[in-house]
N, C-alpha and C positions, 0 to 999 in steps of 0.2 A: 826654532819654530819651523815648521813644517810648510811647506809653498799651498798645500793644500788642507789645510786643518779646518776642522767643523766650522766655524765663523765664516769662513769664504766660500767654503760648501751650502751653506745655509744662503747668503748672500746671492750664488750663483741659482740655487733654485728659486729665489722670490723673483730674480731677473728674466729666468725663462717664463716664471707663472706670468710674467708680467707681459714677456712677450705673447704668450697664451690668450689671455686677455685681449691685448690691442687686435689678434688676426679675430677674437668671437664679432668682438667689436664693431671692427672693419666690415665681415659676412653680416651681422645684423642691419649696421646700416648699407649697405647695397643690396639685399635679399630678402630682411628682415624675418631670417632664421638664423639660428645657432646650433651650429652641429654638432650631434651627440660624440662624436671624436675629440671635441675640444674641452667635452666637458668629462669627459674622462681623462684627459692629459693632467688637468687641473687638478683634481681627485689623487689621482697618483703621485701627485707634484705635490700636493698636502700631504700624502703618507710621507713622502722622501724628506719634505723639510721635517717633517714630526721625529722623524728618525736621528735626523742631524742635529736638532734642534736637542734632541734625549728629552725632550718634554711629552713621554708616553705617558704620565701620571693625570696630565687634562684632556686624553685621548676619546675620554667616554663622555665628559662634559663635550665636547664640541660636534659630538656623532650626537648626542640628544639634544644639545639645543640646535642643529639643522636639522632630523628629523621632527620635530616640536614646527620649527618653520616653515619646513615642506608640506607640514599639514593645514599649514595654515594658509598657504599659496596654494596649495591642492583648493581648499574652499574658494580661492579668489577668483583662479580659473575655471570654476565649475558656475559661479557667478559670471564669467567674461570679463572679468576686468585687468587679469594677466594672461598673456600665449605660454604656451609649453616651455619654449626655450629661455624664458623671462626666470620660469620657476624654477627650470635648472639651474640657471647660472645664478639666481639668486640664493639658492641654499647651498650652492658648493659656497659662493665667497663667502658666507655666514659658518660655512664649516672651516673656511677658511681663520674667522677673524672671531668666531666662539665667543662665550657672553663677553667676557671681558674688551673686546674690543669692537665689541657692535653696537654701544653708542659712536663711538667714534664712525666707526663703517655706515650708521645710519646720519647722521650729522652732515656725513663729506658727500650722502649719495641724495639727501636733500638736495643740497647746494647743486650738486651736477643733476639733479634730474629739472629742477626748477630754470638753469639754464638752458638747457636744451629745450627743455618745452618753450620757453620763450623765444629763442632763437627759429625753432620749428613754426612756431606762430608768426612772427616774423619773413619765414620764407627764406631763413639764411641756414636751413637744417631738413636734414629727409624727413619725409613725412609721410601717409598714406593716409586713404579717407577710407574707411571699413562702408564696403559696401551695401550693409544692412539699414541702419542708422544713420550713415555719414559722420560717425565720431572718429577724430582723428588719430592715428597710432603714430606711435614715434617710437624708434631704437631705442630699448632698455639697457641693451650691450652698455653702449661705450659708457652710460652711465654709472653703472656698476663695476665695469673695468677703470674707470678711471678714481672712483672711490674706493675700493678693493685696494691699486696700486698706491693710493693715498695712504692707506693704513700702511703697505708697508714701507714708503718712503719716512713714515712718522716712527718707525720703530716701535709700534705696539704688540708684532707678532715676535719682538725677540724674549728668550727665556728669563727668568726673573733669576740674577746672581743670589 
């Protein structure tokens, strides 16, 4: 067996996406932007495992169903009710985790959004009052990063023997 064979290669790219994740994370809640850098790190870090993974046969299901989602975030933001960088990082990790694991991905990013917003409300979590309105915003990041990393600590994103 080889020290570096596709399974540890696969393993070591979910570890870096993962670190990828915690730094958008980290910048949305101190800034509450997410930088277009990181969401191309992540993009390319999905081609690299796709590649490793040899699971290029669901390659076109996962580009249509986050294009399908981005358009549907495109609407949400055009309403206000998501920022730009919300939309990014939410159709990469859904390019990420493709139909197949996006109940799961939407299931774990309830759980973390609902806490957060509690915690936010609470006053134990960043927060910002939108100057318009006075409605609250809260970092989307780590929510989606830490649900994102959930999918692949669960092993959903590995290829089907």
């Amino acid at each position: 067996m080889a020290i570096f064979d596709s399974s540890f290669l696969s393993y070591a790219v979910l570890v870096a996406a993962a670190a990828v994740l915690f730094s958008a994370a980290l910048t949305d809640l101190r800034q509450f932007v997410i930088p277009n850098k990181l969401i191309v790190i992540l993009i390319l870090l999905f081609f690299a495992h796709n590649a490793i993974s040899g699971s290029w046969s669901e390659l076109p299901w996962h580009l249509a169903f986050a294009l399908l989602a981005f358009c549907l975030f495109a609407w949400f933001y055009g309403l206000g009710w998501m920022g730009g960088g919300d939309i990014k990082l939410l159709t990469v990790a859904l390019l990420w985790t493709g139909i197949h694991c996006a109940l799961l991905f939407a299931v774990l990013l309830l759980a973390c959004t609902s806490l957060y917003t509690v915690a936010a409300k609470l006053g134990w979590a960043a927060a910002q009052r939108d100057g318009t309105d006075k409605r609250m915003r809260i970092a989307f990041a780590p929510s989606v990063a830490a649900a994102l990393v959930g999918v692949f600590m669960l092993g959903c994103l590995q290829p089907s023997a």
